[in-house]
Structures are given as C-alpha cells and as structure tokens.
LOVOKE-105612 format. One record per residue: residue number from 1; x, y, z of N, C-alpha, C in turn. Coordinates in steps of 0.1 Angstrom, whole numbers, plus 5000, padded with zeros to 4 digits. Layout:
BEGIN
REC,NUM,X,Y,Z,X,Y,Z,X,Y,Z
...
This chain:
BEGIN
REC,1,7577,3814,7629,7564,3808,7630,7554,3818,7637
REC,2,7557,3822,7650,7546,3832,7657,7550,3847,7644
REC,3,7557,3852,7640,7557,3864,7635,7543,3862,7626
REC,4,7546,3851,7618,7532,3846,7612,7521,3848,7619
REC,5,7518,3840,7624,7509,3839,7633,7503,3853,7640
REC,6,7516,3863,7646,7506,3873,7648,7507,3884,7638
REC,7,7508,3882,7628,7510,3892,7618,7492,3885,7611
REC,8,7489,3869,7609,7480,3870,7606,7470,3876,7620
REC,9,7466,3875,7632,7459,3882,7637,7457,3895,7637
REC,10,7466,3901,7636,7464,3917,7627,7459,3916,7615
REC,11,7460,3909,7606,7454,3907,7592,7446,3898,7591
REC,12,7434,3893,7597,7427,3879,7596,7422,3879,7580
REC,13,7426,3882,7573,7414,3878,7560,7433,3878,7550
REC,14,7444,3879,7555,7449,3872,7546,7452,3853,7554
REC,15,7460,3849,7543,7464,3833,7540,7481,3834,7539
REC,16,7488,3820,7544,7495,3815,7541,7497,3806,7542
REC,17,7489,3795,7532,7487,3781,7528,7493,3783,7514
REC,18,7508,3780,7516,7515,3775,7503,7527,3764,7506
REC,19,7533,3764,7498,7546,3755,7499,7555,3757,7510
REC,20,7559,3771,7511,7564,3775,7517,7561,3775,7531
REC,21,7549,3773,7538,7546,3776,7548,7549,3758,7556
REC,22,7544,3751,7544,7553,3739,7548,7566,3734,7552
REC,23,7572,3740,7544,7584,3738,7546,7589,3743,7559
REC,24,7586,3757,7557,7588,3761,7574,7585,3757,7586
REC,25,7574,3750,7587,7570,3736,7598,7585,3726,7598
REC,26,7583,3722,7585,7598,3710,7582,7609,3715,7595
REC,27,7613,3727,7586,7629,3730,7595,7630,3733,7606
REC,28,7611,3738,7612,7610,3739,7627,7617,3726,7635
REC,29,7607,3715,7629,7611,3700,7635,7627,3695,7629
REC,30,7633,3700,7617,7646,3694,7616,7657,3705,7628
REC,31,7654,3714,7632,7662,3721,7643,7652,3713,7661
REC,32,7641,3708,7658,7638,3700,7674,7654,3686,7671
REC,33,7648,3682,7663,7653,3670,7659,7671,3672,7664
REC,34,7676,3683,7656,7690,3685,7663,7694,3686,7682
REC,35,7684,3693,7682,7686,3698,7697,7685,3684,7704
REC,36,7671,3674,7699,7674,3664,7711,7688,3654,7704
REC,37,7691,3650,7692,7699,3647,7688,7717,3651,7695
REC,38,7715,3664,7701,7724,3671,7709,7728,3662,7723
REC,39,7718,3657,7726,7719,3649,7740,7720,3635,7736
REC,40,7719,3628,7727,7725,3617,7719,7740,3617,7721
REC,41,7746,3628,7715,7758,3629,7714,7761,3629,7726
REC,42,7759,3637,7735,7766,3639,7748,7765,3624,7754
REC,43,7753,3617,7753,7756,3609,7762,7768,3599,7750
REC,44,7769,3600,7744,7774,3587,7737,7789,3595,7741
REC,45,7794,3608,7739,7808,3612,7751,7811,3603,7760
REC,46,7799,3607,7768,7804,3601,7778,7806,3588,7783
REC,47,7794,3579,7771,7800,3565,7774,7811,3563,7769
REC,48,7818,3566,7759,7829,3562,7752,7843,3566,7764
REC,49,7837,3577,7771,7857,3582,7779,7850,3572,7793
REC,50,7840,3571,7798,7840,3562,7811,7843,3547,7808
REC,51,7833,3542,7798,7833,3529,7799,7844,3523,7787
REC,52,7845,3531,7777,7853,3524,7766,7868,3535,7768
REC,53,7876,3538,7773,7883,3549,7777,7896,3541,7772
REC,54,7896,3531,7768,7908,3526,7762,7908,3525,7748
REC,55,7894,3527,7739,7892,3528,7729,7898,3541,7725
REC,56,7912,3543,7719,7913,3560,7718,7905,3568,7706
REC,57,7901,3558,7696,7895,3559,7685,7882,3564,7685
REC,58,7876,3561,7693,7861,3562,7698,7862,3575,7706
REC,59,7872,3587,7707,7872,3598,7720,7880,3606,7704
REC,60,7881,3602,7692,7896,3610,7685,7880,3623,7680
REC,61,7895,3630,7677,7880,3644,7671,7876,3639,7657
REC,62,7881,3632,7649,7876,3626,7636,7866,3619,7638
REC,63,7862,3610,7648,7850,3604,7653,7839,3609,7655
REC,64,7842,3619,7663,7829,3633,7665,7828,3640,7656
REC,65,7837,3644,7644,7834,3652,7633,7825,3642,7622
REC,66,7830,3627,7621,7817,3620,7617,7800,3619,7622
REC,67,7807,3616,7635,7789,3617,7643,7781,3627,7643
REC,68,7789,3638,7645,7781,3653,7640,7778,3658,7625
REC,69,7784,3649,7617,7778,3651,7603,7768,3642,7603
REC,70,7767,3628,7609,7755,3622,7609,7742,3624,7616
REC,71,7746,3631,7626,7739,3641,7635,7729,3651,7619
REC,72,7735,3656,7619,7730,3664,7606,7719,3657,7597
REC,73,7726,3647,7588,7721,3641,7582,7706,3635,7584
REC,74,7707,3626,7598,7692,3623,7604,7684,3636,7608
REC,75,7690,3644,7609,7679,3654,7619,7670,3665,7608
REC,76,7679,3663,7591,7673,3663,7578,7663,3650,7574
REC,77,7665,3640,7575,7655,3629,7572,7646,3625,7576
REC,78,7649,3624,7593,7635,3620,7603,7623,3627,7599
REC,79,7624,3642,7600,7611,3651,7595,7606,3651,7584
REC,80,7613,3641,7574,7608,3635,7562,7593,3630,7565
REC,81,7595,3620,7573,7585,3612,7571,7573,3617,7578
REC,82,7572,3632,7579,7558,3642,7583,7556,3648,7569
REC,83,7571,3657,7561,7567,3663,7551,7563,3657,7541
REC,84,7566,3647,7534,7561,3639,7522,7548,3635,7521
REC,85,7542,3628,7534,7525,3622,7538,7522,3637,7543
REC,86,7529,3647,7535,7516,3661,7540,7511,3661,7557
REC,87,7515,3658,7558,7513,3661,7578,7513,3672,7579
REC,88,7521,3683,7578,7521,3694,7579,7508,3703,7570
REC,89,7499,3703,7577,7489,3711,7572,7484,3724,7575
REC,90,7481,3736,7565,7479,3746,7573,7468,3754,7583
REC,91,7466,3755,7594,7460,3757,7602,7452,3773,7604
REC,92,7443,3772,7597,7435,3791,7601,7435,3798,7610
REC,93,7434,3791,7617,7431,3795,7630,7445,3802,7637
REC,94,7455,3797,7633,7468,3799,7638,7475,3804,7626
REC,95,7477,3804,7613,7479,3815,7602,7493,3807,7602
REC,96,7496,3795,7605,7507,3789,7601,7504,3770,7598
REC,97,7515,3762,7593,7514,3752,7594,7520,3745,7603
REC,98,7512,3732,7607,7518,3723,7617,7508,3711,7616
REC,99,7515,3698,7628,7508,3687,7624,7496,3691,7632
REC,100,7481,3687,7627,7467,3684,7638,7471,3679,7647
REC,101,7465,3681,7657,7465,3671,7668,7454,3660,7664
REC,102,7443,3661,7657,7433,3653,7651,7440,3641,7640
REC,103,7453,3646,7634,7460,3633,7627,7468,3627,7636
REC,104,7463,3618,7641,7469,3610,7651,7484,3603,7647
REC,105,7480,3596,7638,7493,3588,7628,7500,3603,7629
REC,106,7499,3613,7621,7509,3623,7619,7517,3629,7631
REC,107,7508,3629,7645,7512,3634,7653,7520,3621,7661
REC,108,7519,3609,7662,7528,3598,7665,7539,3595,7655
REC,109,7537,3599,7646,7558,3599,7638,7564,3607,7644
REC,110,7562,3618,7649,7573,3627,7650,7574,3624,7669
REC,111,7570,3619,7678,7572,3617,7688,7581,3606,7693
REC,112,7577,3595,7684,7585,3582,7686,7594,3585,7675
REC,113,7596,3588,7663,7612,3589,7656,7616,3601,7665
REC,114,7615,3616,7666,7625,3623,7671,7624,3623,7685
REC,115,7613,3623,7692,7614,3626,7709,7617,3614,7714
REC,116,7610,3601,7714,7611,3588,7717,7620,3584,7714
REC,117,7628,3581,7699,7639,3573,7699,7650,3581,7705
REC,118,7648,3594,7710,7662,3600,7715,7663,3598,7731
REC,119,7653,3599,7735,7648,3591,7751,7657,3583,7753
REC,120,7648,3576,7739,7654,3557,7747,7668,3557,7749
REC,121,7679,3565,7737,7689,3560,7734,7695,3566,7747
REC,122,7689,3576,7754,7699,3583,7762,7699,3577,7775
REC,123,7686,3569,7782,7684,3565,7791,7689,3551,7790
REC,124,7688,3542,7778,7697,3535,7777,7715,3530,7779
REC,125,7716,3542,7773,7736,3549,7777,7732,3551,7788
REC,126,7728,3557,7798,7728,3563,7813,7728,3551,7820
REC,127,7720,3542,7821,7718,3526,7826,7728,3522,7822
REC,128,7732,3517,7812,7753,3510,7809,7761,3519,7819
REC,129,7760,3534,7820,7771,3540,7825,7769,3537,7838
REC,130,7760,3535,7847,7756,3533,7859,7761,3521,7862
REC,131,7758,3510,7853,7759,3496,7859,7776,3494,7854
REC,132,7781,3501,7848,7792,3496,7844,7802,3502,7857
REC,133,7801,3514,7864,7808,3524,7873,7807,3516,7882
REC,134,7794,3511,7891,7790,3500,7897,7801,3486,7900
REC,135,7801,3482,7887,7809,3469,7884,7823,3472,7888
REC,136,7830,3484,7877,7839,3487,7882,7846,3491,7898
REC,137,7840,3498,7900,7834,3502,7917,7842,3487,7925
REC,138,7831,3478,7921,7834,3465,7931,7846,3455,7927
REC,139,7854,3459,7913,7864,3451,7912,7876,3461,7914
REC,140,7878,3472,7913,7890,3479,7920,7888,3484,7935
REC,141,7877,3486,7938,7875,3490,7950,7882,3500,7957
REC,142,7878,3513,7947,7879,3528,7949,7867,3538,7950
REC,143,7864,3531,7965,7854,3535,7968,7849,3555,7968
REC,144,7856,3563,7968,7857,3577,7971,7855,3583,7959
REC,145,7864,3577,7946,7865,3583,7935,7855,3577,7926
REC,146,7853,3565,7925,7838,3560,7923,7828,3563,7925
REC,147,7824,3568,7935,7811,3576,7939,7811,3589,7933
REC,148,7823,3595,7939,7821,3607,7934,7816,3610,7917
REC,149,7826,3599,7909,7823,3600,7899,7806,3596,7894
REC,150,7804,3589,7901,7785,3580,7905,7780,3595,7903
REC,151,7788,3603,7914,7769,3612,7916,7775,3623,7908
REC,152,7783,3624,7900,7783,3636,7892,7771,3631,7879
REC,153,7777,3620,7872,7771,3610,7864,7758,3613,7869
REC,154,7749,3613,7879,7738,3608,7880,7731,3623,7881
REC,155,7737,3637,7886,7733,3645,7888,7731,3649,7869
REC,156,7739,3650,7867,7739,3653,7850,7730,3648,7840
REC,157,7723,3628,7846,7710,3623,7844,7703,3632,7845
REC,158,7700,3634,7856,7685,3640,7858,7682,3650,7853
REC,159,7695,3661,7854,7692,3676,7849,7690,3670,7833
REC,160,7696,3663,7828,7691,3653,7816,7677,3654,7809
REC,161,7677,3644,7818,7658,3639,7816,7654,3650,7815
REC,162,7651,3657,7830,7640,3663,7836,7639,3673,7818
REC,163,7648,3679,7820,7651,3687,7805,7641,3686,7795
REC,164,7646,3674,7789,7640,3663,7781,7627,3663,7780
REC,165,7625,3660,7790,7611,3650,7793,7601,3661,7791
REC,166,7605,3675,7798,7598,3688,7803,7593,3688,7787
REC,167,7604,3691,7777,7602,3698,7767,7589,3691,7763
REC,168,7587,3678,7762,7578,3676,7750,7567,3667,7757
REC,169,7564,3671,7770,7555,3665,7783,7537,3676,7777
REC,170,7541,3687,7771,7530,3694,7771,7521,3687,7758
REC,171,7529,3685,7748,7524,3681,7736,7516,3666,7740
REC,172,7521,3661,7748,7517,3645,7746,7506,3647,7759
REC,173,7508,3655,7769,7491,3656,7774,7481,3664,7765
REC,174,7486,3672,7760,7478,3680,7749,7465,3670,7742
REC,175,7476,3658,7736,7474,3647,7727,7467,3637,7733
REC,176,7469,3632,7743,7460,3622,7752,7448,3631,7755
REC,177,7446,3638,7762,7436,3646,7761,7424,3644,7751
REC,178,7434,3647,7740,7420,3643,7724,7414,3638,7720
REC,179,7428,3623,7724,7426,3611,7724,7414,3605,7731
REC,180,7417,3605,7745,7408,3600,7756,7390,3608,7756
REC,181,7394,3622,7756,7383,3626,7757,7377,3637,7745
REC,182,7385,3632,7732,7380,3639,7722,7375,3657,7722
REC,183,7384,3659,7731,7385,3671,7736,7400,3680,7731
REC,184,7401,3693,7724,7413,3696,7718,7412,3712,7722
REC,185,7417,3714,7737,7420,3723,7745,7425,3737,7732
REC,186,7417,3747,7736,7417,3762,7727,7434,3767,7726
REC,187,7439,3773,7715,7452,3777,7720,7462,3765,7722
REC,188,7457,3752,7716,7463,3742,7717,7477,3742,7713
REC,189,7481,3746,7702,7492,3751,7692,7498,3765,7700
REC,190,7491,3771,7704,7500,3785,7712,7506,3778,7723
REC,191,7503,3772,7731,7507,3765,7742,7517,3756,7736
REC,192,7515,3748,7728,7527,3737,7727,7540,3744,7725
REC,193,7538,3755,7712,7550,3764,7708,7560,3769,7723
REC,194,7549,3777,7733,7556,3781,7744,7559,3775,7749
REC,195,7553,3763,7755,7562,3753,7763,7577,3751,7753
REC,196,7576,3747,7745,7586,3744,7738,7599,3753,7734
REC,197,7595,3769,7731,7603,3779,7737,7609,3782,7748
REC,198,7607,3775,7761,7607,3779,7774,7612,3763,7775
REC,199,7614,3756,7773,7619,3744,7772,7633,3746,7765
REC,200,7635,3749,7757,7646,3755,7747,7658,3760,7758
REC,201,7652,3772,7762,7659,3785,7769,7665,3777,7779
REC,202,7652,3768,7786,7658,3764,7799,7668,3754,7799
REC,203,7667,3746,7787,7677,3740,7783,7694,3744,7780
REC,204,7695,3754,7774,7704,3760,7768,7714,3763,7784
REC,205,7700,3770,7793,7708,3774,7805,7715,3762,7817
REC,206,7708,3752,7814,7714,3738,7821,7727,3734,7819
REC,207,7727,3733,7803,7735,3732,7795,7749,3736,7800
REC,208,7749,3753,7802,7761,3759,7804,7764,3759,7820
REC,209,7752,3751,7832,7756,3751,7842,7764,3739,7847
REC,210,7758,3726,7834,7767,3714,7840,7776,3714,7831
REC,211,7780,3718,7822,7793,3718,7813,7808,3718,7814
REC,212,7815,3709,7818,7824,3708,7826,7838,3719,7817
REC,213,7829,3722,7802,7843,3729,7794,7838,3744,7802
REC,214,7825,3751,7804,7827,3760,7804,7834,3768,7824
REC,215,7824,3755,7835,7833,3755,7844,7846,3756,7843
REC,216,7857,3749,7832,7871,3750,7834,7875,3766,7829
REC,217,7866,3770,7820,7868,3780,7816,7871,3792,7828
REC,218,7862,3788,7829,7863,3803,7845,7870,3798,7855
REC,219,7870,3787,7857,7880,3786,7867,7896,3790,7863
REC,220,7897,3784,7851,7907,3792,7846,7913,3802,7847
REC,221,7899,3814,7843,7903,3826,7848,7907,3830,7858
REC,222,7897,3827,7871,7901,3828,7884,7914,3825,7886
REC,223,7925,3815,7878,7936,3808,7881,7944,3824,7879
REC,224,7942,3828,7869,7952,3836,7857,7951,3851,7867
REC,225,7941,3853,7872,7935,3866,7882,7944,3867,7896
REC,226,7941,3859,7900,7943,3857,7909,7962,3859,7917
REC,227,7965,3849,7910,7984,3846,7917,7987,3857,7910
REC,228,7983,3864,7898,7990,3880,7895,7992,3886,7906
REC,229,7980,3889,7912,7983,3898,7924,7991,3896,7933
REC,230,7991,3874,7937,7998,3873,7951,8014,3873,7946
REC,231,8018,3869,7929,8030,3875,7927,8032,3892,7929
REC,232,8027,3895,7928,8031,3914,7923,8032,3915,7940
REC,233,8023,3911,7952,8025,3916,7961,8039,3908,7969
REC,234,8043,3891,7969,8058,3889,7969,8066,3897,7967
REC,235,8064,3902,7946,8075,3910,7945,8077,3922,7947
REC,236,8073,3928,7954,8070,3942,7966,8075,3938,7977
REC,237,8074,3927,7983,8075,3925,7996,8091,3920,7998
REC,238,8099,3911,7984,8107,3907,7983,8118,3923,7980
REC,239,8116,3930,7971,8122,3941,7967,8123,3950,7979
REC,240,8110,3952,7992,8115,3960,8000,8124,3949,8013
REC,241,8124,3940,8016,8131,3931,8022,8146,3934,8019
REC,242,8147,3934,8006,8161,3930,7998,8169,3949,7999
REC,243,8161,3957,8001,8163,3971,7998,8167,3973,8017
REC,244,8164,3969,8024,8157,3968,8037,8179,3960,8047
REC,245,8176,3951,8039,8189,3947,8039,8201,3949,8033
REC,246,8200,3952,8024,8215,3962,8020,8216,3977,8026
REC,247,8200,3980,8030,8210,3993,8035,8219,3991,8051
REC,248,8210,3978,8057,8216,3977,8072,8236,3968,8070
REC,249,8236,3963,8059,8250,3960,8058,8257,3966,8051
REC,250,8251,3981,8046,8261,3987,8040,8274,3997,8048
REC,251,8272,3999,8063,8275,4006,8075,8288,3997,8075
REC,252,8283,3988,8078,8293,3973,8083,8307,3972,8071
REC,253,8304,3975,8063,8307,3973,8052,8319,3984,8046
REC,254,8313,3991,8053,8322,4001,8048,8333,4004,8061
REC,255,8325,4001,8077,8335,4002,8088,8349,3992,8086
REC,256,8348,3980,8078,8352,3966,8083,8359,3970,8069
C-alpha cells in the first residue's frame, strides 16, 4: 500500500484506480481481520484448559486445527461486506484505495464486525476466566496457587487490551473528529496506516514476551547449557579423586 502511495508522489499525474487497487485494500483488512482474530483464539485457549480442563476434546489439536481453519474462513468474509458495497474507494490524494472517513456506514462495518466483535469476544472470555478462578478460589481454597494463577491471567489481560485497544484507538478518534466537528485532519490516512504499523510491531513483540511456549523454550536451553558444565566439572573432580586414591593404596597394597 505505501509503495503505492509513494511511488504515486514521485509520479503525481499517474492513477491507480482499478480493480486491482481494490482488492488490495480487501486483503489489507482480511490480514487486520486475522491478527485480531489471533486473540480470539488465544483467549478461547485459555478458557478451555482453565475453566473447561476436563473437556479433553475442547484442548485436542483437531479442535484447533478446525478453529484455525475457521479462523480463516471469517477473516475472508467479514471484509466482504466493505468490498461488494464498494467502500473501498480510490483515494488521489493518497494514490491508493481505502474506506473515506466521509462514508460513515463504510467506515462503521469494518470497526464493529472486525475490531468490535473481537473486543467483545475477548473481554467477555477474560470476565468468565476471572469470575470462574474466583469461584474456584473459594470452593477449594488454594489460596497461593490461585492468585498466582489470578495475576498471571490478569497481567496477560491487560498487555491484551492495551494492544488491542492501541491498534485501532487512532482510527476511531480520527472518525469522531469528522463526525463531531466535520473536520477530517490532513494525512488522515498516513496516520491511521502508521499507527497501525507500529501497532502490529508492538504487538508481535508482546506476543513473544508473554508466550509461555517461547519462555519454556529458553529456559530449556538454559536447562541443557547449563548441568553440561556442572557434569563435565563432577567428572573431573570425581576422576581426579578416584586417581588421587588409588595411588595412596597402592603402597599398602603392595607392602601387605
């Protein structure tokens, strides 16, 4: 999309208002659509091993190889209902397409199907996991491992949200803005893109800091690094011990 974009500002007197420039809008929003779709899944993980953890069906990998094909599926469809009603229109000024901020209807599909309903579903799951840990909490009354488990749960919320919420916080002040004061800030579209790049990145990087597969990974390592050495130096320490003592009873040994 920006290659466009600044390939048309080096060229202002060409165009690309065709089919194609549409579509390219499309797959932008069918790859948003996956990413928050991404945090769908995770949270629905983790309801299934905290609160449903007896369900083994609901944790089997055939389960998640279905939801990630449906995963798929929606995050092709939802952006339907921008490309067909033409929402995606091409923009001069920016030498690519995207929705106006001026089509209001166009610019509220794509907030409430892909950013909204992924919101809700996750803060929804987050709320069950909370009040269910809670509950649990007070009927076994393990209090230590309960919490702990509480505030990992809760730390993993936020970095969550905050995420979340960051990504697509610029577009909807953008949008009220327009709304309210019929006012449609310069560079409107360069801005949404960057936030939304820088939203991505920062995401990805959260990602791999709360990730409990890639922490095991390295701790792993550390495991595998580690006792090499404190074995190799034992068996140094054991071989000269052992060398250390045969030679002092070999005297005896031979007097006797």
């Amino acid at each position: 999309m920006y290659t466009y974009s600044l390939y048309g500002d080096l060229n202002p007197s060409i165009s690309f208002d065709n089919v194609w420039c549409r579509i390219r809008a499309y797959l932008v929003f069918v790859g948003y659509c996956m990413f928050f779709n991404t945090f769908v899944l995770q949270a629905m993980f983790r309801l299934f091993r905290i609160a449903f953890y007896r369900r083994k069906s609901l944790q089997s990998r055939e389960f998640f190889i279905i939801a990630f094909i449906i995963q798929w599926i929606l995050s092709f469809i939802l952006p339907l209902s921008s490309l067909l009603p033409n929402d995606y229109e091409y923009l001069p000024l920016y030498f690519t397409c995207w929705i106006s901020f001026q089509n209001i209807r166009g610019t509220l599909t794509p907030i409430i199907l892909i950013y909204g309903s992924s919101i809700s579903a996750i803060f929804f799951i987050y709320v069950y996991i909370i009040r269910y840990i809670r509950r649990t909490n007070r009927i076994q009354q393990v209090r230590q491992r309960s919490n702990e488990r509480d505030l990992l749960v809760l730390k993993r919320i936020v970095i969550l949200i905050l995420v979340t919420v960051s990504i697509g916080l610029p577009s909807v002040f953008i949008f009220l803005i327009y709304v309210i004061g019929h006012y449609l800030i310069p560079y409107t579209h360069h801005i949404e893109g960057m936030c939304l790049i820088t939203g991505l990145f920062t995401a990805t990087i959260c990602f791999t800091i709360i990730s409990p597969q890639i922490k095991k990974l390295f701790h792993h390592n550390q495991q595998q690094i580690y006792p090499i050495e404190l074995i190799g130096n034992n068996q140094d320490h054991r071989t000269r011990t052992f060398q250390q003592l045969t030679h002092q009873h070999q005297p005896r040994s031979i007097l006797n």
